[in-house]
C-alpha positions in Angstrom: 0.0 0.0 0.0 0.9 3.6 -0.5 2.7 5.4 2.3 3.3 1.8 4.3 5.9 1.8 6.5 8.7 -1.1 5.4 11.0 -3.1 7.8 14.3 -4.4 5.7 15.2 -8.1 6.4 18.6 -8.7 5.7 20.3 -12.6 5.4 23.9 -13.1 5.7 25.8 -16.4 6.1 26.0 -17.9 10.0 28.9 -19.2 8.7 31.4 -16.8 6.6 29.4 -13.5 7.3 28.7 -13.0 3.7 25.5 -11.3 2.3 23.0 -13.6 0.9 19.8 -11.0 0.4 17.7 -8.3 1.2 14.3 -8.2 1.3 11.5 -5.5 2.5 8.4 -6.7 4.0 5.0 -4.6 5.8 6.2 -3.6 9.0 5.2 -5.1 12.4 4.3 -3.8 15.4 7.8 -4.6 17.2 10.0 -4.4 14.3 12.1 -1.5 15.6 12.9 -3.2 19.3 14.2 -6.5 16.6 15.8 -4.2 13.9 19.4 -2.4 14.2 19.8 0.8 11.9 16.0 -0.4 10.7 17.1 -4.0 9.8 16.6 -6.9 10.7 19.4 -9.8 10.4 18.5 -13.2 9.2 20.9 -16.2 8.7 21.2 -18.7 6.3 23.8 -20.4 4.8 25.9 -19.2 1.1 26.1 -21.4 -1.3 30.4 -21.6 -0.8 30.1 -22.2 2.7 27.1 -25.0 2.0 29.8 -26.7 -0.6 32.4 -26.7 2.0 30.3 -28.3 4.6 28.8 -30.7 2.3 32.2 -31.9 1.6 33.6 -32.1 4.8 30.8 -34.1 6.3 30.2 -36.2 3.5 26.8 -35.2 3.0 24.8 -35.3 -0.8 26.3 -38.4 -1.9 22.5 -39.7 -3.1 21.7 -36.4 -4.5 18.6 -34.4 -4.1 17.8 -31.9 -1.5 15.7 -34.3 1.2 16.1 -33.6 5.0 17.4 -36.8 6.5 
């Protein structure tokens, strides 16, 4: 809607720190108390650091993406 307020969601690697995305969404309610300089942090994982782990575990020898 016109004139809504937006809270910025930002995702960076728990791993390697790197940024992975930004995204707006409607703003909540609490959003400020969550957010630092506006934005909130997500974490997820970069595709580099996902590789890396995958290798050093040995994990996605079958293939596909299933949760085991």
């Amino acid at each position: 809607m016109k004139g809504e307020q937006l809270m910025k969601i930002k995702t960076i690697c728990a791993w390697c720190g790197a940024f992975i995305s930004e995204t707006g969404f409607p703003a909540t309610k609490n959003f400020q108390v969550l957010a630092k300089d506006g934005v909130m942090i997500s974490h997820g994982i970069c595709p580099t650091c996902r590789l890396a782990i995958e290798a050093k575990y040995g994990l996605n020898k079958n293939g596909g993406d299933k949760n085991v």
